[in-house]
C-alpha positions as CSV (number, residue, x, y, z in Angstrom):
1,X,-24.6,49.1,34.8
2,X,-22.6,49.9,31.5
3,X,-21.9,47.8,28.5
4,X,-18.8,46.0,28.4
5,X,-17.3,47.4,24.9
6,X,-15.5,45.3,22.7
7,X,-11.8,46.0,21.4
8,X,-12.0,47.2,18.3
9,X,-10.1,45.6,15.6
10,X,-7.9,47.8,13.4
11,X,-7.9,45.0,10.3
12,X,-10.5,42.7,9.6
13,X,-7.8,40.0,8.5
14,X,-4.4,39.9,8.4
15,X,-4.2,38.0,4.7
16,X,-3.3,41.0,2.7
17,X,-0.5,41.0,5.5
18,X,0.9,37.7,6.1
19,X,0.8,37.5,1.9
20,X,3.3,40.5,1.9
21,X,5.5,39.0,4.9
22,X,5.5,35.7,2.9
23,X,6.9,36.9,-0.4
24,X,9.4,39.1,1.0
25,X,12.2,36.3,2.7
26,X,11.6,33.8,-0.9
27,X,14.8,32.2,-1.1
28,X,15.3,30.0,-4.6
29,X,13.8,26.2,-4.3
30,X,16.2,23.6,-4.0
31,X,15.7,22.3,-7.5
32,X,16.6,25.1,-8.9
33,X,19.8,25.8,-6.7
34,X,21.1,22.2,-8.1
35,X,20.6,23.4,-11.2
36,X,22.8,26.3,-11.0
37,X,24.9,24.0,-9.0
38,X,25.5,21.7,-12.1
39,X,25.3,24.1,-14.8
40,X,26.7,27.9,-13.6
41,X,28.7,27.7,-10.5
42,X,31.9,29.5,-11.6
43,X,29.5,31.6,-12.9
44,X,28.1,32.6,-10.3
45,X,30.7,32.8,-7.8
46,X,32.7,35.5,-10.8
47,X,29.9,37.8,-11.3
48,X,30.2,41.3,-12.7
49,X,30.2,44.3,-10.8
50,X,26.0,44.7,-10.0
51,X,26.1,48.4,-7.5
52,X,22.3,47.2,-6.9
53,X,22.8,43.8,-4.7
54,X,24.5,43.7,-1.9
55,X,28.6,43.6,-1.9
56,X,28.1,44.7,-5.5
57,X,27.9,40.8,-5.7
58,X,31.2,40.2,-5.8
59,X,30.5,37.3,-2.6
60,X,27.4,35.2,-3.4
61,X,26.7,32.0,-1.4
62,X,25.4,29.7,-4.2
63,X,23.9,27.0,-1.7
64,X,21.8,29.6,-0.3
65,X,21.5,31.7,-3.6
66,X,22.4,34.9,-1.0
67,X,24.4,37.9,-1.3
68,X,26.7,38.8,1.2
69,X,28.9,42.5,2.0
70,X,32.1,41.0,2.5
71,X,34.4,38.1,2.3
72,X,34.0,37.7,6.3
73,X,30.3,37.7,6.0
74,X,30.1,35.0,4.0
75,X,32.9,33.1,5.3
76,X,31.1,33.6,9.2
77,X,27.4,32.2,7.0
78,X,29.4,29.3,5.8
79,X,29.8,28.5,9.4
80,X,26.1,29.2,10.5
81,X,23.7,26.4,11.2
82,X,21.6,27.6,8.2
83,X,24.4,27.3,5.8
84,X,24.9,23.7,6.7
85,X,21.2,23.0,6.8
86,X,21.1,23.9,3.0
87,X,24.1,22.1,2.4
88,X,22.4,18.9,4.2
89,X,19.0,19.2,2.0
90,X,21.0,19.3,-1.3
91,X,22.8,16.2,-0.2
92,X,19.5,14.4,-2.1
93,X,18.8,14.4,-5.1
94,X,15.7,17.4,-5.8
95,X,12.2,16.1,-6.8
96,X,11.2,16.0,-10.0
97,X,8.9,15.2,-12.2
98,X,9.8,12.0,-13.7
99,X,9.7,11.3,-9.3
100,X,5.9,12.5,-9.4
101,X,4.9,10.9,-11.6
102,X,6.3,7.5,-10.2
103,X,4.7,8.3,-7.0
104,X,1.2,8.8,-9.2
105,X,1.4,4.8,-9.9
106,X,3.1,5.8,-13.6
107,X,6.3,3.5,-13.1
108,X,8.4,1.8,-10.3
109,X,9.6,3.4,-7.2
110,X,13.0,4.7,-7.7
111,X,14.6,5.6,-4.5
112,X,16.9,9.5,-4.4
113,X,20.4,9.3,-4.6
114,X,22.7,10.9,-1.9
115,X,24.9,12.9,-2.8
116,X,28.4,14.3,-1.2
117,X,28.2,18.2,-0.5
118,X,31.0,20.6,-0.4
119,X,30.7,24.3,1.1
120,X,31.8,26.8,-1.7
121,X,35.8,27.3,-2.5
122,X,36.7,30.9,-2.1
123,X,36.7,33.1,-4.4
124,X,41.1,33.0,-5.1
125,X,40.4,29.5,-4.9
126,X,37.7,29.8,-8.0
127,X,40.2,31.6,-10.0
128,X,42.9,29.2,-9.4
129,X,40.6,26.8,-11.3
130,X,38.8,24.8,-7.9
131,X,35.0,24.4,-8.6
132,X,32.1,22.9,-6.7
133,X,32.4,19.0,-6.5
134,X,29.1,17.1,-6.2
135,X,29.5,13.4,-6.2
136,X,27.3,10.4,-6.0
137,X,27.9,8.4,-2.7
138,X,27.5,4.8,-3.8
139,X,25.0,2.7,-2.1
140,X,25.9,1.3,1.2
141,X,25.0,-2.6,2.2
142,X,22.4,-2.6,5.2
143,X,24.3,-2.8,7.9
144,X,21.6,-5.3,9.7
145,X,23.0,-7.8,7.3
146,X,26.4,-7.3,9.0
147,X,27.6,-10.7,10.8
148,X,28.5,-9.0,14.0
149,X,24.5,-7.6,14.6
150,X,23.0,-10.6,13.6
151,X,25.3,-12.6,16.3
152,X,23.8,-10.0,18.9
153,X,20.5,-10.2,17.9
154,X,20.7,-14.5,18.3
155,X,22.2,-13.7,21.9
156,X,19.6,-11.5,22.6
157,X,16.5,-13.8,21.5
158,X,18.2,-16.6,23.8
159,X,18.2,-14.8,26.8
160,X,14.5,-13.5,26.0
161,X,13.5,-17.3,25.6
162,X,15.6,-18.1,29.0
């Protein structure tokens, strides 16, 4: 009877690999995208003629930080599930430092402020003088302090001591 031969391997690990497929799809931090958010918007929605990015980027998403070929493009992304994920995660404010260091024990807890979100005016829009609006939503009571849920929750305790 033969030996059974082993499949032979063609890499010894894949590392080298999954290192390269890791890099390649980096998309900006969120901390960063709120900065650009607060500091260069118009800026980055009027860019300059660049014939190396895509749509010589003249349509940039700038809660994605993504290039896009065309005007439809980016208005069928604004639309996407991906789009309004980003859109959802800037809603908070980004972590910082000042935030890790309060979760190290250096200071009180300080909880993240929501934020209202926007998607991107167009780009006729820009030049009409609209620009990203990012507003603080003010701090809603808890709603378990409402009158109407703690009524239900008293009918609910005397029917469980019933």
């Amino acid at each position: 009877m033969g030996m059974v031969t082993k499949r032979k391997k063609m890499h010894y690990g894949d590392t080298h690999l999954q290192r390269r497929w890791r890099v390649r799809n980096r998309r900006r931090d969120l901390d960063q995208i709120d900065d650009d958010l607060r500091t260069r918007s118009g800026e980055l929605i009027n860019q300059n003629v660049d014939l190396e990015k895509p749509g010589f980027a003249q349509f940039y998403c700038v809660h994605c930080a993504k290039y896009f070929i065309d005007d439809t493009a980016m208005q069928a992304h604004f639309r996407t599930k991906v789009h309004k994920r980003r859109l959802k995660a800037l809603e908070i404010e980004p972590y910082s430092i000042e935030e890790a260091e309060r979760a190290a024990g250096r200071g009180s807890f300080v909880k993240p402020k929501k934020r209202s979100m926007e998607t991107q005016p167009s780009k006729e829009d820009v030049i009409a003088g609209k620009r990203i609006r990012v507003e603080e939503v003010p701090e809603d009571t808890d709603v378990t302090d409402s009158p109407s849920t703690s009524k239900t929750k008293r009918k609910k305790a005397e029917k469980m001591e019933t």
